[in-house]
N, CA, C and O atoms as a MOPAC input file, in Angstrom:
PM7 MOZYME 1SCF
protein

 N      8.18600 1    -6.58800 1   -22.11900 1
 C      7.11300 1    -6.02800 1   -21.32200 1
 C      7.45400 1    -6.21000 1   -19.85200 1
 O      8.23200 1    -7.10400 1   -19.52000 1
 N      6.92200 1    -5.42400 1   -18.99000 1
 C      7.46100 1    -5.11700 1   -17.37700 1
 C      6.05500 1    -5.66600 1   -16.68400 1
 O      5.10000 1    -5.41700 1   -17.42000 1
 N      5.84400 1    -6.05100 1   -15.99400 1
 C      5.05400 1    -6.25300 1   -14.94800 1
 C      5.02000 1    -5.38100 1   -14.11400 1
 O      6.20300 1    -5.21200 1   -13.82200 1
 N      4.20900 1    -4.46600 1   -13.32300 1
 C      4.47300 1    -3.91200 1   -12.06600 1
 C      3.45600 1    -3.87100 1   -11.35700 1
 O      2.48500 1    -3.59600 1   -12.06200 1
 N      3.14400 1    -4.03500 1   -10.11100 1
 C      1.98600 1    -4.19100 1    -8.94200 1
 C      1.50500 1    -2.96900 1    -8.98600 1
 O      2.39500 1    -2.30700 1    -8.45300 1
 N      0.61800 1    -2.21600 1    -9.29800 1
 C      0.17600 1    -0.80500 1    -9.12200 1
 C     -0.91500 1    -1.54800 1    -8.35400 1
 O     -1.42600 1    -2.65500 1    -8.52900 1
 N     -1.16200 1    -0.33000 1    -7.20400 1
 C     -2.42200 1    -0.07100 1    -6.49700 1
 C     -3.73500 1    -0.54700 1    -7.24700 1
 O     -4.75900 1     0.00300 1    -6.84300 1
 N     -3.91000 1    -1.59500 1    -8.40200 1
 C     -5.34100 1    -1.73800 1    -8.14800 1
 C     -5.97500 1    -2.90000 1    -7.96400 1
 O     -5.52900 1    -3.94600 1    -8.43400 1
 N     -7.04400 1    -2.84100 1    -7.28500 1
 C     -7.42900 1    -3.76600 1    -6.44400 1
 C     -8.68800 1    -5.00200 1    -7.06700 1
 O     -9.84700 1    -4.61900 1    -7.22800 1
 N     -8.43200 1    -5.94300 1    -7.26300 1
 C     -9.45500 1    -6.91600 1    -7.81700 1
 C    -10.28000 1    -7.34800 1    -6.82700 1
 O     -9.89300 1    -8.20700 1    -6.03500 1
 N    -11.10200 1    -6.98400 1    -6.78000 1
 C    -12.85700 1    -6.90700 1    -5.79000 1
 C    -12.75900 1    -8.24700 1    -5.87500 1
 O    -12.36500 1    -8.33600 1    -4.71300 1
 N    -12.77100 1    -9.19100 1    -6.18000 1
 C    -13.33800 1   -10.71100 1    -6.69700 1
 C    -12.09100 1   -10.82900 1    -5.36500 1
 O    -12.72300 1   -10.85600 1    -4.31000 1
 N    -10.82200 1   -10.89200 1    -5.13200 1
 C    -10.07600 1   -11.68400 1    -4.13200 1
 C     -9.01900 1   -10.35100 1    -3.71700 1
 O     -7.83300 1   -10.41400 1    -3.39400 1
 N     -9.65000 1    -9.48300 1    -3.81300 1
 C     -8.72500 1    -7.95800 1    -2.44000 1
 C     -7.33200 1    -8.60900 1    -2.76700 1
 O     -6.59300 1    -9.04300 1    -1.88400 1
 N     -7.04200 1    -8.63900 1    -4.06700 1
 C     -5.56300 1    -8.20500 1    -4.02500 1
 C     -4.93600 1    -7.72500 1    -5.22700 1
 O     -5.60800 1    -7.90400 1    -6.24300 1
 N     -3.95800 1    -7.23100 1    -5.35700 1
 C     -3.56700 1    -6.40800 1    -6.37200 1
 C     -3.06400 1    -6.95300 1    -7.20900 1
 O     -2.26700 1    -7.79700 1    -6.80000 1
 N     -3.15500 1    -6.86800 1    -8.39900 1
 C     -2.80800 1    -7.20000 1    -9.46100 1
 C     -2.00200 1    -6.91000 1   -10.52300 1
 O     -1.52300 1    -5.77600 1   -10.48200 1
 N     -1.69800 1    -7.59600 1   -11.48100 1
 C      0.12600 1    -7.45500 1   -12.35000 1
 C     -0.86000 1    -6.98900 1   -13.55200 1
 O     -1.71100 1    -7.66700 1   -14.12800 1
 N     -0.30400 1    -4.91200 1   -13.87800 1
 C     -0.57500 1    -4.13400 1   -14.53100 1
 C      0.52900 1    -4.54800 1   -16.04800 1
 O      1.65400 1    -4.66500 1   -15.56000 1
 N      0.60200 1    -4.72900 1   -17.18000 1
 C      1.68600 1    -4.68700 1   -18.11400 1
 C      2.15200 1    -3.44200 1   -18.53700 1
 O      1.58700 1    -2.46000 1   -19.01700 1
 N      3.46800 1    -3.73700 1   -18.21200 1
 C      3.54100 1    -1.73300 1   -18.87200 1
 C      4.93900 1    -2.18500 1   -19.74200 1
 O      5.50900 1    -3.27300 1   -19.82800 1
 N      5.28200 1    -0.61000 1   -20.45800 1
 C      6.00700 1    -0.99600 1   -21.32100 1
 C      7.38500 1    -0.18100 1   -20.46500 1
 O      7.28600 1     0.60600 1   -19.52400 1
 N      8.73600 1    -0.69600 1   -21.18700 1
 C     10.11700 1    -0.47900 1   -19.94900 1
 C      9.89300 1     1.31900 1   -20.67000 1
 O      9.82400 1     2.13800 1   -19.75400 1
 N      9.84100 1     1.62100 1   -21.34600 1
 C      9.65800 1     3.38800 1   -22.12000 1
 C      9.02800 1     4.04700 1   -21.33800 1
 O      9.40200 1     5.21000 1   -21.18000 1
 N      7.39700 1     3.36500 1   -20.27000 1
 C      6.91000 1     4.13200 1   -19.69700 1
 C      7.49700 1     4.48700 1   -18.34600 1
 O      7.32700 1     5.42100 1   -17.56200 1
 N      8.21600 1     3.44800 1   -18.36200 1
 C      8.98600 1     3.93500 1   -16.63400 1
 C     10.08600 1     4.83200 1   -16.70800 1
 O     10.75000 1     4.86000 1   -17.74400 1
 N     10.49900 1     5.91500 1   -15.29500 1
 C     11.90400 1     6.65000 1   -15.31900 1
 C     13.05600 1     5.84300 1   -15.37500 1
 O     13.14300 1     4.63600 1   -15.59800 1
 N     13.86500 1     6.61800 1   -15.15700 1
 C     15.16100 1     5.91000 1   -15.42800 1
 C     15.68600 1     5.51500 1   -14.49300 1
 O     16.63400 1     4.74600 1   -14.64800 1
 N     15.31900 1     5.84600 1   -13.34100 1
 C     15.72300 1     6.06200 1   -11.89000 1
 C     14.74700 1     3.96500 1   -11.69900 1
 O     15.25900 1     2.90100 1   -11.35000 1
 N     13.34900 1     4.28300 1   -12.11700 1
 C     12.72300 1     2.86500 1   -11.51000 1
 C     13.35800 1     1.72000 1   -12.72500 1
 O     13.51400 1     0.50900 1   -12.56800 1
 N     13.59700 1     2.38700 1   -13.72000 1
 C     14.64200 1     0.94800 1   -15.01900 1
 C     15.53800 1     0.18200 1   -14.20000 1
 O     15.54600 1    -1.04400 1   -14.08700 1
 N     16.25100 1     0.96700 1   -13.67000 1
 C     17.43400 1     0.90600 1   -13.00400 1
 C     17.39600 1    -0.34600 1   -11.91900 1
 O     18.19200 1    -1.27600 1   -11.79200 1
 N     16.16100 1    -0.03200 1   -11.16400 1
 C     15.56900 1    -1.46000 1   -10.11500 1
 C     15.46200 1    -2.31000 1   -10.93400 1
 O     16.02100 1    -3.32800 1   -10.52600 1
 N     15.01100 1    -2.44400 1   -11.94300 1
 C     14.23900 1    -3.84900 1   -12.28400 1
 C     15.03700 1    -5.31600 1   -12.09900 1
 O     16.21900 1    -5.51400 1   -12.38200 1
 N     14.45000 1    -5.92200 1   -11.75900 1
 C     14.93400 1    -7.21600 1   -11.89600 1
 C     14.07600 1    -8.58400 1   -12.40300 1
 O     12.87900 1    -8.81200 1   -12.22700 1
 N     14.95300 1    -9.31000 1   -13.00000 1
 C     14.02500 1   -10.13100 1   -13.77400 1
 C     13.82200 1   -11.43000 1   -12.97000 1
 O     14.79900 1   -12.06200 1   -12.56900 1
 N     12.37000 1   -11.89100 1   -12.69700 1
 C     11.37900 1   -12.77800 1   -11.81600 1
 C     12.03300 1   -14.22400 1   -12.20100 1
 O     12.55400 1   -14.38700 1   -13.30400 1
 N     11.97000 1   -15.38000 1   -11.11600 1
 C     12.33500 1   -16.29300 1   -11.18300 1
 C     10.82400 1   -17.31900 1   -11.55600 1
 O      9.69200 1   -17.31700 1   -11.07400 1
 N     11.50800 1   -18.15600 1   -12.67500 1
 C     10.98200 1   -19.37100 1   -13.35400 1
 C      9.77200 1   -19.53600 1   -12.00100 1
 O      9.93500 1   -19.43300 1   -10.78600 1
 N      8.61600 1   -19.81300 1   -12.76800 1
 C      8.21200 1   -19.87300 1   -14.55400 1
 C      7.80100 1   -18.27200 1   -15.21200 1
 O      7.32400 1   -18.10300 1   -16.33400 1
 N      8.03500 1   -17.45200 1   -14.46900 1
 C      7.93800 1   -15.86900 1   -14.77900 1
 C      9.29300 1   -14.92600 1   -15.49200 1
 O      9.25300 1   -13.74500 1   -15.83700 1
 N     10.28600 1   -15.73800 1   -15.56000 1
 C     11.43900 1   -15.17000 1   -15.51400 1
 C     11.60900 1   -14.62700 1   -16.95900 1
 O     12.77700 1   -14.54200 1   -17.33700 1
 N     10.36900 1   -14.13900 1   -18.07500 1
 C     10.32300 1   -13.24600 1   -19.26100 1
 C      9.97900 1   -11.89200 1   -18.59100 1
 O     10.08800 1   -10.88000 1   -19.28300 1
 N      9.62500 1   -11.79900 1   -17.46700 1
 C      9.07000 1   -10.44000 1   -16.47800 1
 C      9.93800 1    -9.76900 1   -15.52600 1
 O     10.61600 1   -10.17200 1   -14.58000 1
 N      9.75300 1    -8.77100 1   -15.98000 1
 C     10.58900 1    -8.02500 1   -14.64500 1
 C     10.10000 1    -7.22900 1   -13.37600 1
 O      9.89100 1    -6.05900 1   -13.69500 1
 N      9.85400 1    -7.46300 1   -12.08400 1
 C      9.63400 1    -6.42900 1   -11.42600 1
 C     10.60700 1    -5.62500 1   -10.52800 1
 O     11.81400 1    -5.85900 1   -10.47200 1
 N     10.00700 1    -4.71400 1    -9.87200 1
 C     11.06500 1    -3.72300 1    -9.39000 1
 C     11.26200 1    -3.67400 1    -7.99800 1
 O     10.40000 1    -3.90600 1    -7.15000 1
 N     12.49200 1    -3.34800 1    -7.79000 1
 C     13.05500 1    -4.10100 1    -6.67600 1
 C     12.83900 1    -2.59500 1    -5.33900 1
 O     13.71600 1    -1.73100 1    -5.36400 1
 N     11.95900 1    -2.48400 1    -4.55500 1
 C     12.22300 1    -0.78100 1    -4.26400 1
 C     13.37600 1    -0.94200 1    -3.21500 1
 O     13.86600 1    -1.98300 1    -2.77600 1
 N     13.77500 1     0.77100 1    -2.84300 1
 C     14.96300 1     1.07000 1    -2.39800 1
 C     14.86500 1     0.75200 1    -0.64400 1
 O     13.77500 1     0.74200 1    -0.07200 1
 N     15.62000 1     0.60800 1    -0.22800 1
 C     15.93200 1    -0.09200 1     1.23200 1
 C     14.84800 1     1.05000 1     2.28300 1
 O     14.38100 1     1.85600 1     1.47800 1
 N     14.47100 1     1.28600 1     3.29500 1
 C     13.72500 1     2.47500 1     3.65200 1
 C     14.94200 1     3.22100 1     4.61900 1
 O     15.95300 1     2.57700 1     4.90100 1
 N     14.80200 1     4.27500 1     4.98000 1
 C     15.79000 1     5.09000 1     5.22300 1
 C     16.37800 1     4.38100 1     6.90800 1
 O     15.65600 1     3.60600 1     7.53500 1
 N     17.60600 1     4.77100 1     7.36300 1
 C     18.00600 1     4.23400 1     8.89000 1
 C     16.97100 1     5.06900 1     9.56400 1
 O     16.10600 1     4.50200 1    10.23100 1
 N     16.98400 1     6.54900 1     9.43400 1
 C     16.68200 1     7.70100 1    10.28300 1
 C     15.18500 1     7.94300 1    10.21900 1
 O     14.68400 1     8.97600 1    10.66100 1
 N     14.24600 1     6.63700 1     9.46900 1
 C     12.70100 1     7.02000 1     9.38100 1
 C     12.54400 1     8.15700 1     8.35600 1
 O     13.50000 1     8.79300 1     7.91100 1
 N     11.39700 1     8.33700 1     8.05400 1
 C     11.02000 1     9.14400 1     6.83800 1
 C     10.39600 1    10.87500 1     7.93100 1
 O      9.87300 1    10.84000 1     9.04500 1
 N     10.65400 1    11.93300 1     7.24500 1
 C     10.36600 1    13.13300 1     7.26300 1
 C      8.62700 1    13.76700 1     6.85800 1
 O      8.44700 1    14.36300 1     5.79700 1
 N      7.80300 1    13.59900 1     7.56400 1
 C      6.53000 1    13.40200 1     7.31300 1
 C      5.67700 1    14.89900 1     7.90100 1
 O      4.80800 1    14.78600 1     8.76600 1
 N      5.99000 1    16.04900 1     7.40900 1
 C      5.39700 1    17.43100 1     8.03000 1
 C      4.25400 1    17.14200 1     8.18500 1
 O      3.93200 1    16.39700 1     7.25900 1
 N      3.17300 1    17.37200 1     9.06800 1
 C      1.69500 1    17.40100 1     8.97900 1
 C      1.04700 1    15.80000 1     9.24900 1
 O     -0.14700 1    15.59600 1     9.47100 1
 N      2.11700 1    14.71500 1     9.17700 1
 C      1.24100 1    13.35300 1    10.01200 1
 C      0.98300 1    13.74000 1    11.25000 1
 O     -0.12400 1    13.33000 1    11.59900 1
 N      1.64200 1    14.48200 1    12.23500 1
 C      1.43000 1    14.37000 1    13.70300 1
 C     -0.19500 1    14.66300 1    13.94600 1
 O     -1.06100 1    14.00500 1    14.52300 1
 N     -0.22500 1    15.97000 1    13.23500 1
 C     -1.90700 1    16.09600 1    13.11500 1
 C     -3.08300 1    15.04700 1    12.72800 1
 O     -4.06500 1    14.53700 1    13.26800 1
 N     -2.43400 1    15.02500 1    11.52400 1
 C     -3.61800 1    13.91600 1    10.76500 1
 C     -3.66100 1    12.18200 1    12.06700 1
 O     -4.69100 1    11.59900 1    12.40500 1
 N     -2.35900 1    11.84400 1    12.45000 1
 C     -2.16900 1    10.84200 1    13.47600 1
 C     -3.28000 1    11.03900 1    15.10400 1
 O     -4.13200 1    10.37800 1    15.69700 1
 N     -2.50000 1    12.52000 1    15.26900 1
 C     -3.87500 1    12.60500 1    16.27700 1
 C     -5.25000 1    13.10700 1    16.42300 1
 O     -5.88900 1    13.27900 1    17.46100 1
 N     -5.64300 1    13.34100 1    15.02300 1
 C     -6.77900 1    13.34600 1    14.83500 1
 C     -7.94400 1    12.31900 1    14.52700 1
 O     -9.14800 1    12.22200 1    14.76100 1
 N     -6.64900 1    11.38800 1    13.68200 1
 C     -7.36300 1    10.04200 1    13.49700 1
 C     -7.50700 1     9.42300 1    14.94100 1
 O     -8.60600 1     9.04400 1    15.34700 1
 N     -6.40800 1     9.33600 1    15.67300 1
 C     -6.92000 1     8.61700 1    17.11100 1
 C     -8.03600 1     9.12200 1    18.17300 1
 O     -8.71000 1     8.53500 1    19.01900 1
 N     -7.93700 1    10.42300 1    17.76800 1
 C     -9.09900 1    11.30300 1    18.48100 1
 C    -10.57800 1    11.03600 1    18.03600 1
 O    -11.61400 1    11.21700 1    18.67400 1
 N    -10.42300 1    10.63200 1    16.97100 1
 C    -11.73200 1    10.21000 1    16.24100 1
 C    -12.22100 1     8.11400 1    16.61200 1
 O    -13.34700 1     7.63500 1    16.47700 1
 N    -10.71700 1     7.20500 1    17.14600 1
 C    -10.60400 1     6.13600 1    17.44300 1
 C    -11.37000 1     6.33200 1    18.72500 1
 O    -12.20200 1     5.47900 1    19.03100 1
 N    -11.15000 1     7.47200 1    19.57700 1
 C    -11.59300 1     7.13600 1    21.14100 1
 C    -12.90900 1     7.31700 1    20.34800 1
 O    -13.45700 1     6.23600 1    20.13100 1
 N    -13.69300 1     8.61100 1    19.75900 1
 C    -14.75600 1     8.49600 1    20.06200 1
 C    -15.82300 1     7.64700 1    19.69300 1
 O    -16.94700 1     7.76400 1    20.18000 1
 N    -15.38500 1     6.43400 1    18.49200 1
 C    -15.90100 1     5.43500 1    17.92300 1
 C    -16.42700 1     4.33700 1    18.84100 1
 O    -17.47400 1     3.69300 1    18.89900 1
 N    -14.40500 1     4.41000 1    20.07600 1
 C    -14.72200 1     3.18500 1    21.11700 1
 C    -15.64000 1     4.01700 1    22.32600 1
 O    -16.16800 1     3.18100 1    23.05800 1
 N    -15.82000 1     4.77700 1    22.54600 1
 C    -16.90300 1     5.53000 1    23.03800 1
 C    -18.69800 1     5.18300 1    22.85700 1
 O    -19.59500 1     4.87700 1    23.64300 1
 N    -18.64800 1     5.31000 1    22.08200 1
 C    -19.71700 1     5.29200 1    21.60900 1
 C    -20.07300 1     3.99800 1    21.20900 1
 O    -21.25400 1     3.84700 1    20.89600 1
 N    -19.25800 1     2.93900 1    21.14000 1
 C    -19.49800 1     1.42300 1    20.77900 1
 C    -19.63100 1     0.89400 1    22.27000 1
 O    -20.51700 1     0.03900 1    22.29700 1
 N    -18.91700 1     1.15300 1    23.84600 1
 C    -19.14800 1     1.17400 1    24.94600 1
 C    -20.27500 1     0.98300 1    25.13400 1
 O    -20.77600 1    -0.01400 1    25.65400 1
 N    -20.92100 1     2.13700 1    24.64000 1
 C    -22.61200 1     2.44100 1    25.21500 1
 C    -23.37900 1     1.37800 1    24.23200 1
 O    -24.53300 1     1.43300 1    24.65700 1
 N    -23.37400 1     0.91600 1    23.69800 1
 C    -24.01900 1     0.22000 1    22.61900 1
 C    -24.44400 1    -1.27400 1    23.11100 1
 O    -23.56700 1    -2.02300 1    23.54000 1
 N    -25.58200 1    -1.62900 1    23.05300 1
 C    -25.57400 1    -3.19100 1    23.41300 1
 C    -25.25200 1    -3.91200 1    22.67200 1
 O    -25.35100 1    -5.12000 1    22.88700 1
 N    -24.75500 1    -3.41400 1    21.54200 1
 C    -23.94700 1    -5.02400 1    20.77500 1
 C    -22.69700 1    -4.25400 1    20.03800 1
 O    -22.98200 1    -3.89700 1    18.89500 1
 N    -21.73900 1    -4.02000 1    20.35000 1
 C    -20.53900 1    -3.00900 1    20.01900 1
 C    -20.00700 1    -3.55500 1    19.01300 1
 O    -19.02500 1    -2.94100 1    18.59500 1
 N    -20.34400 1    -4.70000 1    18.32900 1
 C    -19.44500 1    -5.24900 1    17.20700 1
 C    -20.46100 1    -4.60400 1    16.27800 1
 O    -20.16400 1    -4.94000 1    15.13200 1
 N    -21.67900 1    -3.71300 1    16.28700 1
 C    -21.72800 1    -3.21700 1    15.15700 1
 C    -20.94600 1    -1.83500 1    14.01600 1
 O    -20.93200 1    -1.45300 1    12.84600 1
 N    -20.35500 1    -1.50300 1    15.45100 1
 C    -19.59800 1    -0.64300 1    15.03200 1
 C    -17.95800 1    -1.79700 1    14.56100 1
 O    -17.13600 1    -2.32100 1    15.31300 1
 N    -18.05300 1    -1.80500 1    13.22200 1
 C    -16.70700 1    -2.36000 1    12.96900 1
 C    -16.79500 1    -2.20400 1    11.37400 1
 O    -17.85200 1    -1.82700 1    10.86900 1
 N    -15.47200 1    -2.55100 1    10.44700 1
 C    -15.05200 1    -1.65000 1     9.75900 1
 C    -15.63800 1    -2.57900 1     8.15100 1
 O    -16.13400 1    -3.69700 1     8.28800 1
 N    -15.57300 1    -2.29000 1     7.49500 1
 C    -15.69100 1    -3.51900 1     6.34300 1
 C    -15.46700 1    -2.84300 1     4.85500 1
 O    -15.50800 1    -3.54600 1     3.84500 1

């Protein structure tokens, strides 16, 4: 059996947690990573991911979504400015 960290999140302590999967359900491409966990885990394997690129990643359409999200940052700190207690605006 494989261990792998998938995205889900245990509400009780916000952090992610070891899904069991079987080595059949993974590609061949993520088999290939696995590596097996050091004592007292070392019946488990997780996967090792690939280095991230020298040249940064190729991302069409962040520039937008980037300055839209910041465009939406000013007007939050905007509007928390005017506010007599500005820490109500904050995130949770």
């Amino acid at each position: 059996m494989v261990f792998i960290k998938k995205p889900k999140l245990n509400r009780e302590f916000g952090l992610l947690v070891w899904v069991p999967m079987k080595r059949g359900d993974l590609s061949h491409t993520i088999r290939e990573t696995l590596k097996r966990l050091p004592p007292p885990y070392d019946s488990h394997y997780g996967i090792v991911p690939p280095a991230p690129p020298e040249d940064g990643v190729f991302a069409p359409g962040a520039t937008k979504a980037l300055e839209a999200a910041q465009a939406a940052f000013g007007k939050v700190d905007a509007i928390a400015a005017q506010m007599k207690d500005p820490y109500i605006v904050a995130g949770s």
